[in-house]
C-alpha positions in Angstrom: 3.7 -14.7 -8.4 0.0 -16.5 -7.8 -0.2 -19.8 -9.4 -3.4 -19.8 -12.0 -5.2 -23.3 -12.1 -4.7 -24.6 -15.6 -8.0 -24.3 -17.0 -7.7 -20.9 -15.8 -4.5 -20.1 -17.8 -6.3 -21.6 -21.2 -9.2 -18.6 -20.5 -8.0 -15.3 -20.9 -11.9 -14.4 -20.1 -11.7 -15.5 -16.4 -8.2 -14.0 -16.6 -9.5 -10.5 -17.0 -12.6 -10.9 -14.6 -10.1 -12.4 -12.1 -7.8 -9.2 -12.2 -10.8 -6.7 -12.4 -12.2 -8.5 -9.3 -8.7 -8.7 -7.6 -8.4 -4.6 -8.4 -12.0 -3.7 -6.8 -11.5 -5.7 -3.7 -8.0 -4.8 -2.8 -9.4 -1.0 -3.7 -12.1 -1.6 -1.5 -9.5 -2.7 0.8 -7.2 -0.1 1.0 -9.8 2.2 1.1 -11.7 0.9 3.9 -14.9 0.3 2.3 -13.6 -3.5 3.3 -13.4 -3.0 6.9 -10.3 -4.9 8.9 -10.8 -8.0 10.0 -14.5 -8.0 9.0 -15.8 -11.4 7.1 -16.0 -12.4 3.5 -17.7 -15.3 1.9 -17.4 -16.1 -1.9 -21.1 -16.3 -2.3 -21.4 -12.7 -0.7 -19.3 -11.7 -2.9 -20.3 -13.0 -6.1 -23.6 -11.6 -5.3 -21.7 -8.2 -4.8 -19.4 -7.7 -8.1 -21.9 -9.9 -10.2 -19.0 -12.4 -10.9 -19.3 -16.7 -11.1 -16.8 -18.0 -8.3 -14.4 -19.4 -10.8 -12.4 -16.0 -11.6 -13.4 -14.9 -7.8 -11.5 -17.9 -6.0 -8.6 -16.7 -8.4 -9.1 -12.8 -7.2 -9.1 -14.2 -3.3 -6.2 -16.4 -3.7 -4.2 -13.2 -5.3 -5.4 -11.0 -2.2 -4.3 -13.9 0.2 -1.0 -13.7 -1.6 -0.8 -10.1 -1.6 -1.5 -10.5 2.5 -4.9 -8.4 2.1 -7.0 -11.3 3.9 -6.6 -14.1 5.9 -7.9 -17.5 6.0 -8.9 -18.1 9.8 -9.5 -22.1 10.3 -13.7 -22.7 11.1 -14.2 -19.2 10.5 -13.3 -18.5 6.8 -11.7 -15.1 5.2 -11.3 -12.0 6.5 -10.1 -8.8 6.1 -6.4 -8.7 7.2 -6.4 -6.7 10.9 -2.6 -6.4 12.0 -2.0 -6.2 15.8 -0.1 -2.9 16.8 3.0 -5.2 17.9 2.6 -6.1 13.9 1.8 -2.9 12.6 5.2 -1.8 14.1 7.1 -4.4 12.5 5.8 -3.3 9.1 7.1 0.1 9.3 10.1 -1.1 11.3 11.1 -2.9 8.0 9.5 -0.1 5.7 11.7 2.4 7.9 14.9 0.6 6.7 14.2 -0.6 3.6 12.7 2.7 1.6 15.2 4.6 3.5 17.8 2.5 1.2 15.7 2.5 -1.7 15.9 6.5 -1.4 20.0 5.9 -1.2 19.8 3.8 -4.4 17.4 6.0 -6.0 20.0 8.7 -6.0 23.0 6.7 -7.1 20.7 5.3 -10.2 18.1 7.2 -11.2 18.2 8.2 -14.8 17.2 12.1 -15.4 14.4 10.7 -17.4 13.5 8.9 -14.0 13.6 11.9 -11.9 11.4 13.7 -14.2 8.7 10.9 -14.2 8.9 11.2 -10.1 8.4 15.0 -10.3 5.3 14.1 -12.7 3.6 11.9 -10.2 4.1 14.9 -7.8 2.5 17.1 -10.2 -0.4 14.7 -10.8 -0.7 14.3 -6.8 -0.9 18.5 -6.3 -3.9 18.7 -8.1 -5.7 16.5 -6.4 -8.9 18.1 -4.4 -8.5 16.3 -1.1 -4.8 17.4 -0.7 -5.7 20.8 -1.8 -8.4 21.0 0.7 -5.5 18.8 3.3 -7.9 16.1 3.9 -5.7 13.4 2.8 -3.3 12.3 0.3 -4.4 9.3 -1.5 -2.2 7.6 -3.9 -3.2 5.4 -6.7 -0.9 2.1 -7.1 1.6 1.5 -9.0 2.5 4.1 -11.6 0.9 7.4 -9.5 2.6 6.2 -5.8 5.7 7.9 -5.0 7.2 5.0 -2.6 6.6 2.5 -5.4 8.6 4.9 -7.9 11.4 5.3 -5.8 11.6 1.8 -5.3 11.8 1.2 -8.8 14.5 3.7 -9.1 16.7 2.0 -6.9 17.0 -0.4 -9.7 17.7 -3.1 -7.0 15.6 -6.1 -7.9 15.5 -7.9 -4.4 14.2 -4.5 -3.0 11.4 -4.4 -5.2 10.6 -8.2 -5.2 9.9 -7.2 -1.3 8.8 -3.8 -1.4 7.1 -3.9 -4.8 5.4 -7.5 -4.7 5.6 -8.6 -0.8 4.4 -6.3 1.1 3.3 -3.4 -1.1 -0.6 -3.7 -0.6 -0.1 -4.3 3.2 1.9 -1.2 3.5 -0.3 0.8 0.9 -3.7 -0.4 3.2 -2.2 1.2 6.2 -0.7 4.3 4.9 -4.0 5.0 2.9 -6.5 4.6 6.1 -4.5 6.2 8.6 -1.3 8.2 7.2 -4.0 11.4 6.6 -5.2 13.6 9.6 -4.4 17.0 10.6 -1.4 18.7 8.8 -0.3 15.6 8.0 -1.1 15.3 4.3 0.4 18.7 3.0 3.9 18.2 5.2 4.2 14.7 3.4 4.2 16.1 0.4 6.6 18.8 1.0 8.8 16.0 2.4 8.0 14.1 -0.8 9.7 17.2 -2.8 12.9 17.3 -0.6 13.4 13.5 -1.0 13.5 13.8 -5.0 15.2 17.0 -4.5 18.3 15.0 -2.8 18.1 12.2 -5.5 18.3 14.3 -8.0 21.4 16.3 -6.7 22.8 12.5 -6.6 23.0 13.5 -2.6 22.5 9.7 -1.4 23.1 9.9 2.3 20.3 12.7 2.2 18.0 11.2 0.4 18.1 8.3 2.9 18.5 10.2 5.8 15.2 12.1 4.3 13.2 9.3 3.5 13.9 7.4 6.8 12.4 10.8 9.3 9.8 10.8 6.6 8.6 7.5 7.2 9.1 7.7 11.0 6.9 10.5 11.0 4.0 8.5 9.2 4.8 5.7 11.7 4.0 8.0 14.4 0.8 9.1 12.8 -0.5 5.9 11.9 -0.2 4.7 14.9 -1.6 6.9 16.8 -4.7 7.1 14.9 -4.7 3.4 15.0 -4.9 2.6 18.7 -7.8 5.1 18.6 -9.5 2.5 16.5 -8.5 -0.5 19.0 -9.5 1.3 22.1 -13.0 1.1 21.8 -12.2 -3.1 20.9 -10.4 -3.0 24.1 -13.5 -1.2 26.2 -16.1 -3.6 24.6 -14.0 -6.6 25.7 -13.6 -5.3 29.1 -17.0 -4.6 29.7 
């Protein structure tokens, strides 16, 4: 959890402008609005969302925790930009870890649980840009289906990494590039099969599910990714 400076903590007032800051950045973020690895500056920013720098040091240091940007010495923040050698690692670890999560998931999820997951499912089909298989944006938290079957693994160390560690990091990179082609509507199919086989208490399926579903949004992201690097890699050749 992200330490608050104690005149901070005494002001619920730069509290709540530090969190409403903190959620339209890291939006802004995830989206792409916030490009990778491009620069931010505090006064920029304050000039941007309106805000005095006191609640926006607190929103940066929360987005530093939450590995979103990255303090580069003599050249300040920026947006985090993960090589592809690290971009591989991420899903390398997401690839195991959710895959267990799903495997947990179906040994603990209460009925009530499963019912919630097939809710966020139902919120997510009536989105427009799924219907029209643009994309598949989640929302955070409570509407993102990873995030809910982490929870119902009801494994606390899972969720302290999956959850709090690299959740945004994982989120950025999934939103931006997880979405092209048929890709969106097969995901969510895939989504349905995976709560299908928790909810049949099926564990070994569910993981088994979870981990080809996750491969096969490895493979997509990367590809899509190296077709943003190449023209990085023809400018710095020329």
């Amino acid at each position: 959890m992200t330490s608050v400076a104690p005149e901070q903590a005494a002001n619920p007032e730069v509290r709540t402008l530090a969190e409403r800051v903190f959620n339209q950045l890291q939006d802004a973020i995830v989206r792409g609005e916030l490009a990778p690895g491009s620069k931010i500056t505090e006064p920029g920013l304050s000039r941007a969302y309106g805000i005095s720098r006191g609640p926006l040091r607190e929103a940066m240091r929360r987005l530093e925790s939450h590995r979103l940007i990255q303090r580069v010495p003599h050249v300040g923040a920026r947006v985090v930009q993960l090589s592809m050698k690290e971009l591989l690692e991420l899903f390398d670890l997401r690839e195991a870890l959710e895959s267990m999560a799903a495997r947990l998931a179906a040994e603990h999820m209460t009925p009530e649980e499963i019912a919630g997951l097939r809710e966020v499912l139902s919120v997510h089909e009536r989105q427009a840009d799924l219907k029209r298989g643009e994309a598949y944006y989640q929302r955070e938290g409570d509407l993102d289906f990873h995030y809910q079957i982490v929870l119902g693994s009801h494994n606390r160390m899972l969720m302290g990494l999956l959850c709090d560690d690299l959740y945004y990091l994982v989120r950025l990179y999934r939103t931006q590039f997880s979405a092209s082609g048929t890709r969106p509507q097969r995901a969510f199919v895939e989504h349905h099969r995976i709560v299908d086989a928790i909810e049949a208490g099926d564990a070994e399926l569910a993981e088994l599910l979870m981990r080809r579903h996750v491969s096969a949004s490895r493979a997509n992201v990367v590809e899509r990714y190296a077709a943003t690097l190449e023209p990085q890699e023809s400018d710095a050749s020329s």
